[in-house]
N, C-alpha and C positions, 0 to 999 in steps of 0.2 A: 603281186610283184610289180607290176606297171605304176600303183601309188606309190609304193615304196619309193619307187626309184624318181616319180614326179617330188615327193614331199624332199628326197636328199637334195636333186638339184634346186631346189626353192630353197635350200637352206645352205646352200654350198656359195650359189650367186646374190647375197643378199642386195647388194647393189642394183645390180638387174630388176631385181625382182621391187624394191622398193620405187625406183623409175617407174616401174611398168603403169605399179597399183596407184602413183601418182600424175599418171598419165591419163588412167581410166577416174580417176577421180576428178578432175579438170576436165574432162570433156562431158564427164554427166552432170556438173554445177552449168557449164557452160548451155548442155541443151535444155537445162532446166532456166535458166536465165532466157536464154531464146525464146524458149514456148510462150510463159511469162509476159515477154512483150510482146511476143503477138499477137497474144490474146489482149491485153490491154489496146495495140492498136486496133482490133479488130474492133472493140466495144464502144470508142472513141468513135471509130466511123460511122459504127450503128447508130449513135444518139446524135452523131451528126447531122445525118443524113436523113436521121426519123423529124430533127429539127427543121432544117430546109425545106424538106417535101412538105412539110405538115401547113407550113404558110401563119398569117395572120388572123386568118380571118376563122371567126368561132360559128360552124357554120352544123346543126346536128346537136348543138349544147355539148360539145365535146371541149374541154379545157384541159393546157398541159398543167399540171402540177411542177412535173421535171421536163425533163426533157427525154426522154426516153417512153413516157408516161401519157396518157391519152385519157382523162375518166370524162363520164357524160355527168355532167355539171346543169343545173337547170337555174337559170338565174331568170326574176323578172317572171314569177309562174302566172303574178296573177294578170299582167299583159299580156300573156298567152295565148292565143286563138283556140286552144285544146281545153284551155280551164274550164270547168264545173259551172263559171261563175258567168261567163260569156256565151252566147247561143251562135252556134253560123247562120248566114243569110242563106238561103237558097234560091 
């Protein structure tokens, strides 16, 4: 009985009712829009920030690719102090 009488008035006010479901449509594009950028400024900051902190200098054979990005990079193995090829002093 209580559908009933929900489905008559949805169909009695169409007006109303069109408003309404255009009202909830606009605020769920809207907080899907939000989310969106927040997430995008959230990610900006992260690779910002991983930029800055990270500095110049290549210190651990660590080299950015991106910037977000950190790989262990070995350049110059056979000037190395650890190479095969070279003995420590003791």
């Amino acid at each position: 009985m209580d559908l009933l009488v929900a489905a008559r008035n949805l169909f009695q006010h169409t007006k109303r009712t069109l408003l309404l479901g255009a009202a909830i449509a606009a605020v769920t594009a809207f907080l899907v829009l939000l989310t969106g950028l927040s997430t995008g400024i959230r990610e900006t900051m992260f690779h910002g920030a991983t930029t800055l902190m990270s500095g110049d200098i290549n210190i651990g054979g660590f080299y950015k690719v991106t910037t977000g990005q950190g790989v262990p990079v070995v350049v110059d193995f056979a000037k190395s102090p650890r190479s095969p090829g070279r003995r420590f002093r003791s």
